[in-house]
N, CA, C and O atoms as a CHARMM CRD file, in Angstrom:
* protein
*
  348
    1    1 UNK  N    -31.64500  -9.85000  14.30700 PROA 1      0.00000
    2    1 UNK  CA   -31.38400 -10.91900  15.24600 PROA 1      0.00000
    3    1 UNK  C    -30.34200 -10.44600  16.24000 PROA 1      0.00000
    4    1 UNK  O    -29.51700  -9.67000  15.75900 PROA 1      0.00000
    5    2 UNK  N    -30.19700 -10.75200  17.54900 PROA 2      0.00000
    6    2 UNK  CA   -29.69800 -10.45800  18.71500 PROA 2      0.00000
    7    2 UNK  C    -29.11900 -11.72800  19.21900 PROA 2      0.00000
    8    2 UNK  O    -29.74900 -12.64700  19.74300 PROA 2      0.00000
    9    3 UNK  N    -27.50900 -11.65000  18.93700 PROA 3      0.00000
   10    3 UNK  CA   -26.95700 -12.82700  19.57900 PROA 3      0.00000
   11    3 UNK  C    -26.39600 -12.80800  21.04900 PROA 3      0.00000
   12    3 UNK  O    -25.73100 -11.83300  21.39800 PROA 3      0.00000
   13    4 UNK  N    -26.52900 -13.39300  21.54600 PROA 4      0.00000
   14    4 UNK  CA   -26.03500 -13.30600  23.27400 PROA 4      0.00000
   15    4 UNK  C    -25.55500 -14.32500  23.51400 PROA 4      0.00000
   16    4 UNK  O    -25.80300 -15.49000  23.20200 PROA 4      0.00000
   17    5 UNK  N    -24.48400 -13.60400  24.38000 PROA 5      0.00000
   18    5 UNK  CA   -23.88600 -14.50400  25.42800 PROA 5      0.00000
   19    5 UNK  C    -24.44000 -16.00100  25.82300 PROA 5      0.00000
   20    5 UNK  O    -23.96700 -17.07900  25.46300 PROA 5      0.00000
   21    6 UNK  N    -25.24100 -15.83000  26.41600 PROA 6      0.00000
   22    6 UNK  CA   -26.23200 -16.90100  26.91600 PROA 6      0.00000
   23    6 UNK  C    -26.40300 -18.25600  25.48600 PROA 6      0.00000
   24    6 UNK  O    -26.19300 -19.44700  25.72100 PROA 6      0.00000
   25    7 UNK  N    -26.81600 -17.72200  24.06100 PROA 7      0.00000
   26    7 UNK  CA   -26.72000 -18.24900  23.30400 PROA 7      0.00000
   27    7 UNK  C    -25.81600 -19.23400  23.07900 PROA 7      0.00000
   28    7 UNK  O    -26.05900 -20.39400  23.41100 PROA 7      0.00000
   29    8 UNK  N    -24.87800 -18.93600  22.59500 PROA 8      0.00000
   30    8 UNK  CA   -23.34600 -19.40300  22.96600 PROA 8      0.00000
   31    8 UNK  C    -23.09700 -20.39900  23.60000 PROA 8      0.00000
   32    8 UNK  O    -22.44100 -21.34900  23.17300 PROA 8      0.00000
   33    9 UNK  N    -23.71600 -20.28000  24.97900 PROA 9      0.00000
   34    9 UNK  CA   -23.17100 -20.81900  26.10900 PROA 9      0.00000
   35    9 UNK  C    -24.11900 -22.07500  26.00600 PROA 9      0.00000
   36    9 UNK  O    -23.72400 -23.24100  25.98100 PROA 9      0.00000
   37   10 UNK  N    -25.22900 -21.72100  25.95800 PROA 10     0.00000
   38   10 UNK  CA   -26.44300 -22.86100  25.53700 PROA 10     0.00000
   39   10 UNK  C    -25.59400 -23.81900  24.61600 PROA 10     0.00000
   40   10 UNK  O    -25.18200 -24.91000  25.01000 PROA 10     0.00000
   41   11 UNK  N    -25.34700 -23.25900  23.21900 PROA 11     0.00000
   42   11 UNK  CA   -24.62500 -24.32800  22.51300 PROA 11     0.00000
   43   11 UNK  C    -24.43300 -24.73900  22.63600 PROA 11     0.00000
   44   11 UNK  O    -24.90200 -25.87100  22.52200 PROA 11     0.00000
   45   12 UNK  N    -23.09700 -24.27800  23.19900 PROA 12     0.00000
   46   12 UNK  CA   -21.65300 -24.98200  24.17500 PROA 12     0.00000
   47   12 UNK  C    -22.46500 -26.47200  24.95200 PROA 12     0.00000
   48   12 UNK  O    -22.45600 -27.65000  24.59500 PROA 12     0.00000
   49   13 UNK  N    -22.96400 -25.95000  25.85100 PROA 13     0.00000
   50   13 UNK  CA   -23.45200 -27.07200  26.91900 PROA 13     0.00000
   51   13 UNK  C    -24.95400 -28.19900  26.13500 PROA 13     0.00000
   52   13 UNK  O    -25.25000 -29.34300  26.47900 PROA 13     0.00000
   53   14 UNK  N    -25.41400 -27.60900  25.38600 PROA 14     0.00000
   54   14 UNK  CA   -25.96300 -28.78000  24.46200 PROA 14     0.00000
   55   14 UNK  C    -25.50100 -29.28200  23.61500 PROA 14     0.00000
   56   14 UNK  O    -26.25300 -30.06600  23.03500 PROA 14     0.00000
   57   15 UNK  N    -24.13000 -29.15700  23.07900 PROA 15     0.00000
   58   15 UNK  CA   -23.44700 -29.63300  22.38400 PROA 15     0.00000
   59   15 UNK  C    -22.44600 -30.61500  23.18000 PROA 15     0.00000
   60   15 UNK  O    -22.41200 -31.81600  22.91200 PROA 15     0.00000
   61   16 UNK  N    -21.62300 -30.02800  24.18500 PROA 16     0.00000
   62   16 UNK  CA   -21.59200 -30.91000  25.49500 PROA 16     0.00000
   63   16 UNK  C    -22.31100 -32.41100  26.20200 PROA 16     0.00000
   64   16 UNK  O    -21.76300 -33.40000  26.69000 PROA 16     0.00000
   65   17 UNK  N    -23.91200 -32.02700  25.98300 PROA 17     0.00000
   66   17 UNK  CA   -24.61300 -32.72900  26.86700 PROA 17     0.00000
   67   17 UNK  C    -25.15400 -34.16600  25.63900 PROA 17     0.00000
   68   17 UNK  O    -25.53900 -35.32500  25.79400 PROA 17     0.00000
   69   18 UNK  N    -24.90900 -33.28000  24.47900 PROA 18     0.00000
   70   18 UNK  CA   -25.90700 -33.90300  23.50500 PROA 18     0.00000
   71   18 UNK  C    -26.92800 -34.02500  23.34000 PROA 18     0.00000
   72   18 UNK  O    -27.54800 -34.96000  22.83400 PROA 18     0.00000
   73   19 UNK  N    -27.45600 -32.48500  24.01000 PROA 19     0.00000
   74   19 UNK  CA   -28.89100 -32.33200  23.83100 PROA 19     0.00000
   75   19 UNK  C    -29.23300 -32.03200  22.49200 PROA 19     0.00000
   76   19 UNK  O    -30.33300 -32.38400  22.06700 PROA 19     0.00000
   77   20 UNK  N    -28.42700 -31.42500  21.77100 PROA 20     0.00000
   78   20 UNK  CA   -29.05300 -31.41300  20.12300 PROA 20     0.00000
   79   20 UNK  C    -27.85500 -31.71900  19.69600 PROA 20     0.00000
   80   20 UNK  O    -26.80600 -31.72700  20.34100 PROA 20     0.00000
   81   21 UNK  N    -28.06700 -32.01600  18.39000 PROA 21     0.00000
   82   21 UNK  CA   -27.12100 -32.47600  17.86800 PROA 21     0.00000
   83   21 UNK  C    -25.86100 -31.92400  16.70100 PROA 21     0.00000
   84   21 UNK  O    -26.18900 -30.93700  16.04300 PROA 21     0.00000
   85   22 UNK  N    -24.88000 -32.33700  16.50800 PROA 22     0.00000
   86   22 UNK  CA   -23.55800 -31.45200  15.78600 PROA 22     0.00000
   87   22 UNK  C    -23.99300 -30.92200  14.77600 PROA 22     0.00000
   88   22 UNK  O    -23.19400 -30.14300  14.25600 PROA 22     0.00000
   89   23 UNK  N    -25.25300 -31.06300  14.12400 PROA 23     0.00000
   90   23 UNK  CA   -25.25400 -30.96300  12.99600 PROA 23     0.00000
   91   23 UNK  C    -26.70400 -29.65200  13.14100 PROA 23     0.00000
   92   23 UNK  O    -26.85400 -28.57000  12.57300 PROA 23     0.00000
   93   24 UNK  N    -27.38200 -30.23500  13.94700 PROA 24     0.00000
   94   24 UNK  CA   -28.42200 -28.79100  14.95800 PROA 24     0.00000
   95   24 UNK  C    -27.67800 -27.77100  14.89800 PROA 24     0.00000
   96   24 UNK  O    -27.82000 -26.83600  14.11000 PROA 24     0.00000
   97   25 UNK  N    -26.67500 -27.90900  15.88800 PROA 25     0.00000
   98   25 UNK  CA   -25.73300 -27.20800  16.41000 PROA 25     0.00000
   99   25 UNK  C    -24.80300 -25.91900  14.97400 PROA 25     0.00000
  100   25 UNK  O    -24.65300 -24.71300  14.77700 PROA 25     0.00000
  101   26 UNK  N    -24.47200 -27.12800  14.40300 PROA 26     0.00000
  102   26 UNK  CA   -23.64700 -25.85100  12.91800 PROA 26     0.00000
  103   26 UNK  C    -24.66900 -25.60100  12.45000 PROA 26     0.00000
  104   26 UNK  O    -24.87800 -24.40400  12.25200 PROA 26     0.00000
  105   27 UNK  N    -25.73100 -26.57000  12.07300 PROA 27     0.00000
  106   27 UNK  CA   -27.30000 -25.54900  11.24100 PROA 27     0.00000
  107   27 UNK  C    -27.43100 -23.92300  11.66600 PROA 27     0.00000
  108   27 UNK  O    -27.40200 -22.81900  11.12100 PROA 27     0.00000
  109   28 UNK  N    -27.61500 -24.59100  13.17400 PROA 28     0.00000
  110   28 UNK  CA   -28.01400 -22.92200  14.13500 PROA 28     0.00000
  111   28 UNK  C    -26.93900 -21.64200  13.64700 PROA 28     0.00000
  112   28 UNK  O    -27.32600 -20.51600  13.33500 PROA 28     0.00000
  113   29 UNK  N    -25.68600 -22.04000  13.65900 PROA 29     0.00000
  114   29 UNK  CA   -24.88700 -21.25800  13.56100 PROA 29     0.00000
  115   29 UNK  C    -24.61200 -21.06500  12.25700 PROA 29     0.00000
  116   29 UNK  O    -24.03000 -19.98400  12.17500 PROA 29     0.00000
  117   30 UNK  N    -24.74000 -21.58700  11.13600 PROA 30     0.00000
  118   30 UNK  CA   -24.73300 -20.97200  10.07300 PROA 30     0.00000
  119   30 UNK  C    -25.73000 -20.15400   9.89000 PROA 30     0.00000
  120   30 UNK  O    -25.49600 -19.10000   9.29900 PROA 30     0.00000
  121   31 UNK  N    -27.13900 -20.45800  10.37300 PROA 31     0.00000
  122   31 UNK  CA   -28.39600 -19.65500  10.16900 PROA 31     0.00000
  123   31 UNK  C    -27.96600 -17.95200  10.99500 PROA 31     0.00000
  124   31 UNK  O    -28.55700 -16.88600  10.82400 PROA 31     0.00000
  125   32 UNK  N    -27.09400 -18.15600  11.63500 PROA 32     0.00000
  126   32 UNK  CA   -26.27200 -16.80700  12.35000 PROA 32     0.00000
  127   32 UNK  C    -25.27200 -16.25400  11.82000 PROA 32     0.00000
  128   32 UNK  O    -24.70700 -15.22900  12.20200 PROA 32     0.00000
  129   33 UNK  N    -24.99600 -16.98100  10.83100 PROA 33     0.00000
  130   33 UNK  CA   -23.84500 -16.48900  10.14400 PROA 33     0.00000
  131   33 UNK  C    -24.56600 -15.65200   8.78400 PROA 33     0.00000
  132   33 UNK  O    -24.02700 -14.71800   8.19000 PROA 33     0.00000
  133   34 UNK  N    -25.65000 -16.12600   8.52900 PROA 34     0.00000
  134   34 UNK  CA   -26.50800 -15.69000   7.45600 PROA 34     0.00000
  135   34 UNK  C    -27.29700 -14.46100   7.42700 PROA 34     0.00000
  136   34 UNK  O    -27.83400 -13.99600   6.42100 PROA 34     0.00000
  137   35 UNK  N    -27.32800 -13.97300   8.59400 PROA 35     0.00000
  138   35 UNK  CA   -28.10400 -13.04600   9.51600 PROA 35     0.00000
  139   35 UNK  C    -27.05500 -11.88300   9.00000 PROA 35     0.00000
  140   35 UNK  O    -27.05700 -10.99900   8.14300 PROA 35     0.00000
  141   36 UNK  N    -26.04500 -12.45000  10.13600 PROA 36     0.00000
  142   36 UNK  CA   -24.52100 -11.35000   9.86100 PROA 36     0.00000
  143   36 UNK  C    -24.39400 -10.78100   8.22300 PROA 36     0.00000
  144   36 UNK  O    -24.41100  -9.60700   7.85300 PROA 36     0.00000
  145   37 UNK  N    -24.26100 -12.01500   7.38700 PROA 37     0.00000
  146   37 UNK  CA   -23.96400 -11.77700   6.08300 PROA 37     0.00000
  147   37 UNK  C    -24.94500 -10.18900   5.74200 PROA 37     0.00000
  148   37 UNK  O    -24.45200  -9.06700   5.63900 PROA 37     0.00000
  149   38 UNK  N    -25.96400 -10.44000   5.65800 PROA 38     0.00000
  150   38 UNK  CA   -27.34100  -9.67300   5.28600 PROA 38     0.00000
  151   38 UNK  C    -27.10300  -8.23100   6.35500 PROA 38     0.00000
  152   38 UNK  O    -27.43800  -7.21000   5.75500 PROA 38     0.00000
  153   39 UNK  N    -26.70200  -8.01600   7.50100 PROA 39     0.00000
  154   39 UNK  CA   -26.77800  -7.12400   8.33100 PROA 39     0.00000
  155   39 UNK  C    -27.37000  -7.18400   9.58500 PROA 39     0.00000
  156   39 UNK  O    -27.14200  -6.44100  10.54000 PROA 39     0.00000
  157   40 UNK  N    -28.15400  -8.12800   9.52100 PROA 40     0.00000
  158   40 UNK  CA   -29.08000  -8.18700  10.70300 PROA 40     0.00000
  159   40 UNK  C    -28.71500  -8.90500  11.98300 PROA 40     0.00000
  160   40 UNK  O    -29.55400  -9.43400  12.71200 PROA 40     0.00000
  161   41 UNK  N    -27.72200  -8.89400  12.16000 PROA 41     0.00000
  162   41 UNK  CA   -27.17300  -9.23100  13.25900 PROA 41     0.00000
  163   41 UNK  C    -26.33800  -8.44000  14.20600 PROA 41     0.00000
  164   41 UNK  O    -25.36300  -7.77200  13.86000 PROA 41     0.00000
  165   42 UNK  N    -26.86300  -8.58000  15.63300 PROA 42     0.00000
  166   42 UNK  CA   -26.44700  -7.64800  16.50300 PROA 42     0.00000
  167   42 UNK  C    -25.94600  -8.15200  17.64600 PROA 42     0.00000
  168   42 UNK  O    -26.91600  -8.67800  18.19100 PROA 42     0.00000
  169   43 UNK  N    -24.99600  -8.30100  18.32900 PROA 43     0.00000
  170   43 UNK  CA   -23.98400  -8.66600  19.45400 PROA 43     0.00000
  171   43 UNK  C    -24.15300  -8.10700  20.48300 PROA 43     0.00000
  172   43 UNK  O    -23.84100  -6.91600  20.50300 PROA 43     0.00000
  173   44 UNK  N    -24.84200  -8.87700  22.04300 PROA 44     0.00000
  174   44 UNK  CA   -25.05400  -8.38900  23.50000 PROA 44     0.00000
  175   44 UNK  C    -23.90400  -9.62000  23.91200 PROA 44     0.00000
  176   44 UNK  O    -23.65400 -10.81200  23.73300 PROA 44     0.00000
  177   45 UNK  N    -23.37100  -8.28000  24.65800 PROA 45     0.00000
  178   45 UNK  CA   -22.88100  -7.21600  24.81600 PROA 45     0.00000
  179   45 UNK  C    -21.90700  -6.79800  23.61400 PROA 45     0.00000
  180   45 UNK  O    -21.00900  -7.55100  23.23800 PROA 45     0.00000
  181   46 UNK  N    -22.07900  -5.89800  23.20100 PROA 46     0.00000
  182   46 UNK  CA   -21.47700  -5.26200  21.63000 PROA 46     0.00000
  183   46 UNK  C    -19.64300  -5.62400  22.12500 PROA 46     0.00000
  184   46 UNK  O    -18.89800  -6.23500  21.35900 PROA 46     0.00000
  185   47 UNK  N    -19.21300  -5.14200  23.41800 PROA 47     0.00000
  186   47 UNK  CA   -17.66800  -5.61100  23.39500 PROA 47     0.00000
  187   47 UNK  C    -17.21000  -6.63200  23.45000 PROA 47     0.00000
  188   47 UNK  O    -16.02200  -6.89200  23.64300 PROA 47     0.00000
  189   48 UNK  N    -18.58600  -7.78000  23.19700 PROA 48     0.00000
  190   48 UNK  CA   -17.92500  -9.29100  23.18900 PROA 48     0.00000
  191   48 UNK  C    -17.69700  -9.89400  21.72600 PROA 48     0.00000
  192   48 UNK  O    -17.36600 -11.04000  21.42600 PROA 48     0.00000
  193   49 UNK  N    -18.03000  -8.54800  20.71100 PROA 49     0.00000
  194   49 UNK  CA   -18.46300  -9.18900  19.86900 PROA 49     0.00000
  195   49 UNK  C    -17.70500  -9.69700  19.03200 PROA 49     0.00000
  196   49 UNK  O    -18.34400 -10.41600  18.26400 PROA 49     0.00000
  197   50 UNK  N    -15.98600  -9.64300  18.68000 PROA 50     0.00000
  198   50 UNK  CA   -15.19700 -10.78100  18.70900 PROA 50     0.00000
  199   50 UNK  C    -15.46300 -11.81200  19.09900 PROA 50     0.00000
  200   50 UNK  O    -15.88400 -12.58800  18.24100 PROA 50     0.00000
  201   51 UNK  N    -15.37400 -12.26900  20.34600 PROA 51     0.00000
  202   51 UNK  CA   -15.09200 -13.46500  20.85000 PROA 51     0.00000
  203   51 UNK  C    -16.61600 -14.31700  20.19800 PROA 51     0.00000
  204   51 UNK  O    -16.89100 -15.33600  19.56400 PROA 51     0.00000
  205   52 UNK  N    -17.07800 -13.54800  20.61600 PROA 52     0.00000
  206   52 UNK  CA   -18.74400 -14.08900  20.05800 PROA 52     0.00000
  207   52 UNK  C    -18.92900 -14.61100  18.84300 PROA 52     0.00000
  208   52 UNK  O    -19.55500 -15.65900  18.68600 PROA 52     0.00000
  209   53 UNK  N    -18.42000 -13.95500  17.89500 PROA 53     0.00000
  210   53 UNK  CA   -18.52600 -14.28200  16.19800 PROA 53     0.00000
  211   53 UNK  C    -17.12500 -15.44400  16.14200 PROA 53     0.00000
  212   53 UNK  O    -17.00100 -16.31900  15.28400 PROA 53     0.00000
  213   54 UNK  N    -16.34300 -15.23200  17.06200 PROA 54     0.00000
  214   54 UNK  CA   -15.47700 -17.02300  16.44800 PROA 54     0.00000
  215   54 UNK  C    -15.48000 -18.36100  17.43500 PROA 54     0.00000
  216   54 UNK  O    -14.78500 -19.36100  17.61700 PROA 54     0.00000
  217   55 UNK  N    -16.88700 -17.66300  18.04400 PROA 55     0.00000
  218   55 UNK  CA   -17.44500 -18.99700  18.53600 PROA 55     0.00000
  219   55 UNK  C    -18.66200 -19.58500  17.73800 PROA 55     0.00000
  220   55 UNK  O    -19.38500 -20.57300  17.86100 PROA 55     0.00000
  221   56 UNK  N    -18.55100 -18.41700  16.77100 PROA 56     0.00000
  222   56 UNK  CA   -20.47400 -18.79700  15.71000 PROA 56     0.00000
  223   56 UNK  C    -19.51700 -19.84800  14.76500 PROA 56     0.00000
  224   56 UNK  O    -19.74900 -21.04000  14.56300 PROA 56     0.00000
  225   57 UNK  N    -18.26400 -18.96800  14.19900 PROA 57     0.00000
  226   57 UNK  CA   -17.42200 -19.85900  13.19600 PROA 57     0.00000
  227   57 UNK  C    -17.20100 -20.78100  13.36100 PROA 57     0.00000
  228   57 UNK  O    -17.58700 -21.60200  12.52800 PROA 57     0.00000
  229   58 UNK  N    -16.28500 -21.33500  14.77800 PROA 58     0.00000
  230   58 UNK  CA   -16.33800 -22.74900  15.19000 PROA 58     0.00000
  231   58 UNK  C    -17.31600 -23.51500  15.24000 PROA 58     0.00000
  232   58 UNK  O    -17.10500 -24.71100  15.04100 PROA 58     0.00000
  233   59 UNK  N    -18.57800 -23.08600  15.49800 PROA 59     0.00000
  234   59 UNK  CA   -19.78100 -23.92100  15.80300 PROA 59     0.00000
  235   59 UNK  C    -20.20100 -24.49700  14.37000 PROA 59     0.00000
  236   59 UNK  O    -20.81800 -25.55900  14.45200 PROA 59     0.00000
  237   60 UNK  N    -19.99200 -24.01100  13.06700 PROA 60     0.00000
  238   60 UNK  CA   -20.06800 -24.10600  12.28500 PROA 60     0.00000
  239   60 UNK  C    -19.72300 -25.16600  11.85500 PROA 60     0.00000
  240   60 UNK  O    -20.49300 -25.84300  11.17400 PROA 60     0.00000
  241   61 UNK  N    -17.89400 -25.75000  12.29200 PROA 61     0.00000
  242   61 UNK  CA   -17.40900 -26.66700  12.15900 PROA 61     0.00000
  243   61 UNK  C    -17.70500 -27.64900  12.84200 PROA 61     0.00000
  244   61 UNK  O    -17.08600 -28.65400  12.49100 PROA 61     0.00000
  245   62 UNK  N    -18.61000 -27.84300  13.94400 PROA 62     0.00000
  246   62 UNK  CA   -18.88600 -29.02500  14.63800 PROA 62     0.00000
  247   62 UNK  C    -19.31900 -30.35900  14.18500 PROA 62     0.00000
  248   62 UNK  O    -19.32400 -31.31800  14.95600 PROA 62     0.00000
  249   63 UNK  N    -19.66300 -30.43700  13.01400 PROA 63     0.00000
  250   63 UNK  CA   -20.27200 -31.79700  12.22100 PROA 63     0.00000
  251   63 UNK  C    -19.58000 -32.00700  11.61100 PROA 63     0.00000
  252   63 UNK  O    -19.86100 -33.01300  10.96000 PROA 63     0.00000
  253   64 UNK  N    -18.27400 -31.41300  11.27700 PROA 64     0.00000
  254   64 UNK  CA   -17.38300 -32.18100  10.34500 PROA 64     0.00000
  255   64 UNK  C    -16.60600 -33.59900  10.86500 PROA 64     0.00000
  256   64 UNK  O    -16.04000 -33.95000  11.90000 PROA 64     0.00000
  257   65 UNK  N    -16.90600 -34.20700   9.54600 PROA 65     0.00000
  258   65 UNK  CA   -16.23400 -35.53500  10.03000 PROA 65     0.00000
  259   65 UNK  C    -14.70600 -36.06400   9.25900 PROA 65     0.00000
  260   65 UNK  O    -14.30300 -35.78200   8.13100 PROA 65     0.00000
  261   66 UNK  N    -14.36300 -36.51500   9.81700 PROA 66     0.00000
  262   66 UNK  CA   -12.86800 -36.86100   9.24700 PROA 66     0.00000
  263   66 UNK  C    -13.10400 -38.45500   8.72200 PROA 66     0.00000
  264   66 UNK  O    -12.59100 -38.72600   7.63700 PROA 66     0.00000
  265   67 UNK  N    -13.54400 -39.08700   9.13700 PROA 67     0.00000
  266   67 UNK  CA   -14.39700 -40.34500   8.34200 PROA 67     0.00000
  267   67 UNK  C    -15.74100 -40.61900   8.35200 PROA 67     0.00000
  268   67 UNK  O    -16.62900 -39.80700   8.60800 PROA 67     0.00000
  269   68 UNK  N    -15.89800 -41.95600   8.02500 PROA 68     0.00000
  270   68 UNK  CA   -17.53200 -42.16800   7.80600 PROA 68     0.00000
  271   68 UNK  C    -18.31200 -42.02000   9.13400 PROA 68     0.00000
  272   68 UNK  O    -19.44200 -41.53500   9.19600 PROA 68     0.00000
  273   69 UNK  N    -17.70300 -42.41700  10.04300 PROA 69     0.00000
  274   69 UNK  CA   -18.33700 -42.26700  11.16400 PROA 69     0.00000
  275   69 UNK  C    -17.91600 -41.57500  11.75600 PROA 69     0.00000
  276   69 UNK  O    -18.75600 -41.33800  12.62500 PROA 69     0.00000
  277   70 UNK  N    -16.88200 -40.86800  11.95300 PROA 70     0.00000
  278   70 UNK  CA   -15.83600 -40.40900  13.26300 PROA 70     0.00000
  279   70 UNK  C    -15.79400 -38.54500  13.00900 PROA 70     0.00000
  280   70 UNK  O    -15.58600 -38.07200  11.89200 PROA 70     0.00000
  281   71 UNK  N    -15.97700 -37.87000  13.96700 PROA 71     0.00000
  282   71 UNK  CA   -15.93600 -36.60100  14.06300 PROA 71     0.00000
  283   71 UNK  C    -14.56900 -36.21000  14.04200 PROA 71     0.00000
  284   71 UNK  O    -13.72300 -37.02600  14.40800 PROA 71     0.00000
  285   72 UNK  N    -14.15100 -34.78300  13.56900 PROA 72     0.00000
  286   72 UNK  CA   -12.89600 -34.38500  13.54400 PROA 72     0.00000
  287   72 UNK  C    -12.97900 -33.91800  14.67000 PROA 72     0.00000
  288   72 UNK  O    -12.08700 -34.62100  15.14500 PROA 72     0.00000
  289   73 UNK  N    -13.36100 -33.21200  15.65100 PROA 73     0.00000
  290   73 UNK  CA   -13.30100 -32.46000  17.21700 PROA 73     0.00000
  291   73 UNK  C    -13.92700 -33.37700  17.97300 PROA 73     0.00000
  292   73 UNK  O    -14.98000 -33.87200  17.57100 PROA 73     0.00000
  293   74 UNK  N    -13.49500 -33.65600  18.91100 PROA 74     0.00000
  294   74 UNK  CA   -14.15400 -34.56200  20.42300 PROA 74     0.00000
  295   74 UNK  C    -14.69400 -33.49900  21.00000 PROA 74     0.00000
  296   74 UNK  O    -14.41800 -32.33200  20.72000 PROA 74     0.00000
  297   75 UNK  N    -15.62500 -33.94200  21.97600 PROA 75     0.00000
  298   75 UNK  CA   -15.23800 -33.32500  23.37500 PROA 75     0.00000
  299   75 UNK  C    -14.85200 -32.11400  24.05100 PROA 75     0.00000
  300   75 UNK  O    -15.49600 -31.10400  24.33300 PROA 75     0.00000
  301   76 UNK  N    -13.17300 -32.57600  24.32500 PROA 76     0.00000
  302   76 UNK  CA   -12.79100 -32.19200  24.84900 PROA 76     0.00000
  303   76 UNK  C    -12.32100 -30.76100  23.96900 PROA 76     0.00000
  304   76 UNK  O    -12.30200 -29.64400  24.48700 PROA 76     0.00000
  305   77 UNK  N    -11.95700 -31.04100  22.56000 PROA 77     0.00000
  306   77 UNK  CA   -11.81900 -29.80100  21.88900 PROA 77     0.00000
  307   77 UNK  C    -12.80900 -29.07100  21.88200 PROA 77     0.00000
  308   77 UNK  O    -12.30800 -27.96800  21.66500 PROA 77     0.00000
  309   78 UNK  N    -14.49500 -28.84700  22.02100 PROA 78     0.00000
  310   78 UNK  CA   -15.55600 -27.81700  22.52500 PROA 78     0.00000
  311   78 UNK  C    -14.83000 -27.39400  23.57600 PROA 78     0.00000
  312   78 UNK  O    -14.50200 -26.21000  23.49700 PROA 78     0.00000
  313   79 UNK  N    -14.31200 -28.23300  24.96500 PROA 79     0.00000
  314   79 UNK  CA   -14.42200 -27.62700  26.18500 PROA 79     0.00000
  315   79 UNK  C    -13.04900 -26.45600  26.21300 PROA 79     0.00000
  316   79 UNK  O    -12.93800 -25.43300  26.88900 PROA 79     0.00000
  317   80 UNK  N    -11.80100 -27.24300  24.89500 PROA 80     0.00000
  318   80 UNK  CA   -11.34200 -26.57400  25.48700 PROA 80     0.00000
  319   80 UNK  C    -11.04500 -24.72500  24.47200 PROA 80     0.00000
  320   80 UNK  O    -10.19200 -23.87500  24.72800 PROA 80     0.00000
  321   81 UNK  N    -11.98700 -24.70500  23.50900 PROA 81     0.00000
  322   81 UNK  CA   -12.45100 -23.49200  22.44300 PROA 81     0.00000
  323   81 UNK  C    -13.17600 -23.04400  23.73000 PROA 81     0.00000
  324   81 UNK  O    -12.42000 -22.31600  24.37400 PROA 81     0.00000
  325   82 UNK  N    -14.05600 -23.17100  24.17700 PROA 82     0.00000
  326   82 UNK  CA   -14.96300 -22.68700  24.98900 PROA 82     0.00000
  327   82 UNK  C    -13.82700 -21.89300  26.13300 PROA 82     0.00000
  328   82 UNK  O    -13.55100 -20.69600  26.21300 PROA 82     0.00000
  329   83 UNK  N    -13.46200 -22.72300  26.71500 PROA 83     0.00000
  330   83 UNK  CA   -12.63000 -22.12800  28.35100 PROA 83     0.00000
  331   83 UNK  C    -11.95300 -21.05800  27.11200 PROA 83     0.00000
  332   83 UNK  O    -12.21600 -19.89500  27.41800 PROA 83     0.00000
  333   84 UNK  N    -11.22600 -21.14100  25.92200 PROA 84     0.00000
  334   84 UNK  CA   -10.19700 -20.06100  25.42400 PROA 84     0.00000
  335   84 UNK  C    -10.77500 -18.81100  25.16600 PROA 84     0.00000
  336   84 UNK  O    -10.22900 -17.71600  25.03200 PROA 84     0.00000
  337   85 UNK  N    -12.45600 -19.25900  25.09500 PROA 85     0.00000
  338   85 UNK  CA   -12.93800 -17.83700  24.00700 PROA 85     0.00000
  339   85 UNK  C    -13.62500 -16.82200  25.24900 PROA 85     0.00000
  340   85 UNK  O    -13.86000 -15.61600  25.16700 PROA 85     0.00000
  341   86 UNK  N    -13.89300 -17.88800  26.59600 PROA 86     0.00000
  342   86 UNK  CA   -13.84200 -17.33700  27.89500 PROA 86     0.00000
  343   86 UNK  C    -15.66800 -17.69300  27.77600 PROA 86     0.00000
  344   86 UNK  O    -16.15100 -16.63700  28.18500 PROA 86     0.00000
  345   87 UNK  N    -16.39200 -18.26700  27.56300 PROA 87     0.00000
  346   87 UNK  CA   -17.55400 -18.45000  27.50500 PROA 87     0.00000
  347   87 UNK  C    -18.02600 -19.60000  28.44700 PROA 87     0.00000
  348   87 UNK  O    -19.21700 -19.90700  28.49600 PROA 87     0.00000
């Protein structure tokens, strides 16, 4: 599997838009994290590939909830992981 940039960024902004949902969203990224585990995971552009893998980790955390209804991250905490990780 071949993770990209673009990937990422998709997230980001459907996670944003609420085109899929928090829980889409960490599915996807654990299913990337599972990849990694096994070996099969490969990073375009290879020198992003920090920033890249602790934006898979965070994404991970996106469905967590701090109560029955209520998410632990808003918003504004995607936008502002995103602007930090430079994506």
């Amino acid at each position: 599997m071949v993770l990209r940039v673009v990937d990422l960024q998709r997230a980001f902004d459907d996670l944003l838009s609420e085109a899929r949902t928090r829980e889409d969203i960490s599915d996807w990224a654990r299913s990337v994290r599972l990849e990694n585990d096994a070996g099969r995971l490969t990073f375009e552009p290879a020198e992003m590939r920090d920033r890249l893998w602790r934006a898979v980790l965070y994404m991970e955390g996106v469905d967590l909830k701090d109560g029955p209804s209520s998410y632990l991250h808003v918003p504004d905490d995607f936008r502002e992981y995103r602007a930090r990780l430079g994506l």
